[in-house]
C-alpha positions in Angstrom: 2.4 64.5 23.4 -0.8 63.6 22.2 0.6 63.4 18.2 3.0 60.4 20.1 0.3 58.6 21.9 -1.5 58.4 18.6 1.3 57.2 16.7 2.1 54.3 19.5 -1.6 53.3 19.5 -1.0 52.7 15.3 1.6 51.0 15.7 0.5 48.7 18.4 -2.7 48.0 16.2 -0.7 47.2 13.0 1.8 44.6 14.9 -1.6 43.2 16.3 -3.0 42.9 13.3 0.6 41.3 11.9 0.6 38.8 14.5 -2.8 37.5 13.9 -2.5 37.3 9.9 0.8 36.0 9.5 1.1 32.1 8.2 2.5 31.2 11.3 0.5 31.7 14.4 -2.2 29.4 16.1 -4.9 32.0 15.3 -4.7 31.7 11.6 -4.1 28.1 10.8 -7.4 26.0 9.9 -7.6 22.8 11.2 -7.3 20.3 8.0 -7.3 16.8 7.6 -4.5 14.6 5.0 -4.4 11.2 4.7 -1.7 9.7 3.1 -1.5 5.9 2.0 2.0 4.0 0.6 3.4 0.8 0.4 6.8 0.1 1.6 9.3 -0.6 0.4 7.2 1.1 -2.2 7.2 -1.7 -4.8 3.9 -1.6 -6.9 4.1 -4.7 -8.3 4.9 -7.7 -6.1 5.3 -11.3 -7.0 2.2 -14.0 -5.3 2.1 -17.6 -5.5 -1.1 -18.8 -5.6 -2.3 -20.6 -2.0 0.8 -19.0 0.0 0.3 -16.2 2.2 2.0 -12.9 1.1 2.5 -9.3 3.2 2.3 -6.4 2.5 3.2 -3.1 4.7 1.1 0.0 4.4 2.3 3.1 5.7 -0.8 5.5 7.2 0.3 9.2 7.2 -1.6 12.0 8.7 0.1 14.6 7.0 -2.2 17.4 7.9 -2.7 19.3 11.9 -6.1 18.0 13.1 -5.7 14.2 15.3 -7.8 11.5 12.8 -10.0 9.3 14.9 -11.3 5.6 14.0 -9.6 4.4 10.6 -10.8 1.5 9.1 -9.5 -0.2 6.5 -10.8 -2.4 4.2 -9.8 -3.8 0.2 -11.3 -4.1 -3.0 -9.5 -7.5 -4.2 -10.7 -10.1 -7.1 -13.2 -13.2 -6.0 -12.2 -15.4 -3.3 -8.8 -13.9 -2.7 -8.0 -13.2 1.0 -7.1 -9.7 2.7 -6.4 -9.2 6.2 -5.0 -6.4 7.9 -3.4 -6.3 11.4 -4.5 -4.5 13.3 -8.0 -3.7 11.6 -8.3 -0.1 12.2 -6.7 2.3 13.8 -8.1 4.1 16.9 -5.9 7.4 16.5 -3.6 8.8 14.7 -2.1 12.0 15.8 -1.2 15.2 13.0 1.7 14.4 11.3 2.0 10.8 12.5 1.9 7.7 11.1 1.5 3.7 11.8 2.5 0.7 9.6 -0.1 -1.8 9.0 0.3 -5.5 7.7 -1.8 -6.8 4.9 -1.7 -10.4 4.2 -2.9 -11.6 1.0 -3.8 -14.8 0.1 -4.9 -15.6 -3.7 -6.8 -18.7 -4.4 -4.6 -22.0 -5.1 -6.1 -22.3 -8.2 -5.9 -18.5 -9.4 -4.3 -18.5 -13.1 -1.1 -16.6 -14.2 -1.3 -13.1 -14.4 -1.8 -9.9 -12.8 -4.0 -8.8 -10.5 -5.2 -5.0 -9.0 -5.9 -5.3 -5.4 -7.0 -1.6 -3.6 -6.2 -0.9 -0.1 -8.5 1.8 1.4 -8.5 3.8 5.0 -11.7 5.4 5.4 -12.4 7.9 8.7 -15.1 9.9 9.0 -13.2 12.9 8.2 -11.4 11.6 5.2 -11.0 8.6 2.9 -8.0 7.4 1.1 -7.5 4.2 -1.4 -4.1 3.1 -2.5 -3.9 0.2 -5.8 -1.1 -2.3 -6.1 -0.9 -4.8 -8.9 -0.2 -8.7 -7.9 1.6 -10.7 -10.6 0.5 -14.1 -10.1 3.7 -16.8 -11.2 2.8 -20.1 -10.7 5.4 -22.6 -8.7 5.5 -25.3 -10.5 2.7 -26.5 -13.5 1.7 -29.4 -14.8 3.0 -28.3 -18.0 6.3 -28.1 -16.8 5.9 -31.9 -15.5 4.1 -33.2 -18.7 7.3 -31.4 -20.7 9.7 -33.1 -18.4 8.4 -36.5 -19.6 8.3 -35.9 -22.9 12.1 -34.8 -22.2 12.5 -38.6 -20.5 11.0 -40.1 -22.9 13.1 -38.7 -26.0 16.2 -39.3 -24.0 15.5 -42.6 -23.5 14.2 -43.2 -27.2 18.0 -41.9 -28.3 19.5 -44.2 -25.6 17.5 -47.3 -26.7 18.6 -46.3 -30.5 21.9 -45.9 -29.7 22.3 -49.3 -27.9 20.2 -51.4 -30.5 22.2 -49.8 -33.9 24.9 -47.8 -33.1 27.5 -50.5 -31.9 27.6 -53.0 -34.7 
């Protein structure tokens, strides 16, 4: 009788000590912190025109099992180019959660052709998290485009003139 008590007692200590290592329970998990930042649709490259307003979406994740409190967000974007996000920050943002956020972006009306790197960061206290997307800059309309119109005119109506003056006779 006493050789079976023993033998319960073991195993009751070795399914205790299964349930309190295994990947799975409460006791064993550690509370950790992931912040994960993407654009959606996920394009990294978006067309601007300079002066207009263009959005953005950016997807916050908390990928990890700890709640992140008070996530501000902020940008890293070339001189005199305009960022806003709505909203701001985010006050909370349960484990494995997430919240879309527009960003607006505004280039300068007199920003050249080109591409442009513009990063988008979420910073708690716990964590912080920068995403980069490159802005490709196209011009609507330039005054090249006008000045080689003209010319355009003007040849036309040089062959017209021509064509009137000597090529009736």
């Amino acid at each position: 009788m006493r050789f079976g008590l023993i033998i319960y007692w073991l195993l009751l200590c070795v399914m205790g000590l299964m349930l309190i290592l295994s990947p799975g329970t409460v006791l064993a998990q550690e509370e950790k912190v992931d912040l994960s930042l993407r654009l959606i649709p996920g394009d990294y490259y978006k067309k601007v025109t300079p002066g207009e307003e263009t959005i953005l979406y950016l997807e916050i994740h908390n990928a990890g099992n700890k709640p992140i409190n008070n996530i501000r967000l902020s940008s890293d974007e070339p001189e005199e180019w305009v960022v806003k996000f709505k909203p701001i920050s985010v006050d909370y943002l349960g484990a494995s959660s997430f919240q879309t956020v527009d960003v607006n972006i505004k280039p300068p009306s007199n920003t050249t052709r080109g591409e442009y790197r513009i990063n988008l960061i979420a910073e708690a206290s716990e964590t912080r998290k920068v995403i980069s997307t490159f802005l490709r800059v196209e011009t609507a309309t330039s005054i090249w485009l006008w000045v080689g119109v003209a010319v355009a005119a003007v040849v036309i109506a040089g062959f017209i003139i021509v064509y009137f003056r000597f090529g009736r006779q």
